[in-house]
C-alpha positions in Angstrom: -11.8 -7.4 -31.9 -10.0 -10.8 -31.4 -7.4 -9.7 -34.4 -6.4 -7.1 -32.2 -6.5 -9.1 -28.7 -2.5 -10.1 -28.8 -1.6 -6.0 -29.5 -4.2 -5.2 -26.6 -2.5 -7.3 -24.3 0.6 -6.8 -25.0 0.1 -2.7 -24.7 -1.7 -3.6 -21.4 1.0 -5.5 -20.2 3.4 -2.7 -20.8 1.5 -0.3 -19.0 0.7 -1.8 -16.1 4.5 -2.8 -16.4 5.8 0.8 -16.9 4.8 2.3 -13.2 6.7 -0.6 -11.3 9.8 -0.3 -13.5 9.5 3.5 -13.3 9.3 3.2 -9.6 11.9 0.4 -8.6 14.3 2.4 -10.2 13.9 5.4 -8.4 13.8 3.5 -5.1 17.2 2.5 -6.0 18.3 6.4 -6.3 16.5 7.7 -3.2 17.4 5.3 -1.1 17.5 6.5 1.9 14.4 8.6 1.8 12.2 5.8 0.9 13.8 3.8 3.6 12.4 6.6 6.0 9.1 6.7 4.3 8.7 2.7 5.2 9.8 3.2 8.6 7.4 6.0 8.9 4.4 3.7 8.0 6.1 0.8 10.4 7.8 -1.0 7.9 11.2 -2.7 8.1 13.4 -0.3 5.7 15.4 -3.7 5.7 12.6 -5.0 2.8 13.6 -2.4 0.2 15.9 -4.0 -1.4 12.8 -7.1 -1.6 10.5 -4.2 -3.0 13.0 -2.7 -5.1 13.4 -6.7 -6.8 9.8 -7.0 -7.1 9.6 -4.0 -9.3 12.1 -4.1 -11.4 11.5 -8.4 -12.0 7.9 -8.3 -11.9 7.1 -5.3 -14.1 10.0 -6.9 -16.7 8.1 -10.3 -16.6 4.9 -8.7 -16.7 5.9 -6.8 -19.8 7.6 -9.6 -21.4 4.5 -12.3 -20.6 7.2 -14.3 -18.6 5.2 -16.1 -16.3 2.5 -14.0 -16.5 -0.2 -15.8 -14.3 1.6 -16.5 -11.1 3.7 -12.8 -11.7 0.5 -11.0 -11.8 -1.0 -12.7 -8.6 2.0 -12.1 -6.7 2.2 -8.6 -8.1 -1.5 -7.6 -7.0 -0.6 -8.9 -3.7 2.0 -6.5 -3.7 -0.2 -3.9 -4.6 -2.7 -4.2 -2.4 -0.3 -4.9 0.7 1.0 -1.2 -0.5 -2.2 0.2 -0.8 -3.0 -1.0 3.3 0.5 -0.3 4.7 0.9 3.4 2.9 -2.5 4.6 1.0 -4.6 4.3 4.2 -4.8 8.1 5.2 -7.8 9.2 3.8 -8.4 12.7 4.6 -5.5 13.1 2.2 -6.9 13.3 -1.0 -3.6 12.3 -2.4 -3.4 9.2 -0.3 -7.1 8.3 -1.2 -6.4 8.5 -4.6 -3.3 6.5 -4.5 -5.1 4.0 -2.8 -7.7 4.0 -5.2 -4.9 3.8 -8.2 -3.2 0.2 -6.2 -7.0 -1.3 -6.0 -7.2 -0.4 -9.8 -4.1 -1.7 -10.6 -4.6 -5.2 -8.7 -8.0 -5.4 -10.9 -5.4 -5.5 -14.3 -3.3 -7.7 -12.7 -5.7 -9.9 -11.5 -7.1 -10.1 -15.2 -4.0 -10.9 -16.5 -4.2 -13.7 -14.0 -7.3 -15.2 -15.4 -6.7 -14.6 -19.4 -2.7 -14.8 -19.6 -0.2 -13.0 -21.2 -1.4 -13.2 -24.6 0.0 -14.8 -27.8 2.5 -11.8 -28.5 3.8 -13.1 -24.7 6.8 -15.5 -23.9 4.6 -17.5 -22.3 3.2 -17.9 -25.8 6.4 -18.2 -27.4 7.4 -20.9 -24.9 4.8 -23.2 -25.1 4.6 -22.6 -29.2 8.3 -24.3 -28.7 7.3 -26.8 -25.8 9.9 -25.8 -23.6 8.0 -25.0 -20.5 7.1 -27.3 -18.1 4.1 -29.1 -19.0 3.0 -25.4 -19.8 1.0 -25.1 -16.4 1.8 -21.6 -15.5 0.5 -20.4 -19.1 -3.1 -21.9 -19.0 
């Protein structure tokens, strides 16, 4: 199994990845409507643009293994902060299962968090190069 660990992460990476990618980008061409949606839930549609950053940078990092550790914290902090603020209906099937999806999602990212991005990561790639800072992020 540990010849195929760096391919394993990597394809976990890009999955985990994909949905926030997928998803920043169509905030960016419905707007407005997800703008009401946050309102709706009695969130500022002033952080959109904050949300809509944090997709598209943290799923490209995450895929990438660019700061992998610190990304993934953050990013299942972002999940699960979504999951409260907008999953939290739960005679809605939909809404349960949605909130079930963020906690599952915050459990990859949090074992990116404790195992890294991989060696077929740029975190990998960095400190094979010693250019990162004393290589703390990556351990």
């Amino acid at each position: 199994m540990n010849t195929l660990q760096p391919a394993l992460v990597l394809v976990a990476r890009i999955l985990l990845a994909f949905i926030f990618v997928f998803e920043g980008s169509a905030k960016i061409e419905t707007y407005s409507s997800v703008v009401d949606y946050m309102q709706a839930h009695g969130v500022p549609g002033s952080l959109l643009p904050l949300v809509i950053v944090t997709e598209l940078l943290g799923g490209a990092m995450i895929a990438t293994g660019l700061m992998t550790r610190w990304v993934a914290i953050a990013m299942a902090g972002f999940v699960l902060l979504t999951a409260f603020f907008f999953h939290t209906h739960f005679a809605d099937e939909a809404q349960l299962i949605n909130f079930n999806k963020n906690l599952a999602i915050a459990g990859g990212f949090l074992a990116l968090a404790a195992h890294g991005g991989g060696a077929w990561s740029l975190d990998a790639l960095l400190a094979r190069h010693g250019t990162a800072r004393e290589n703390t992020y990556m351990r």
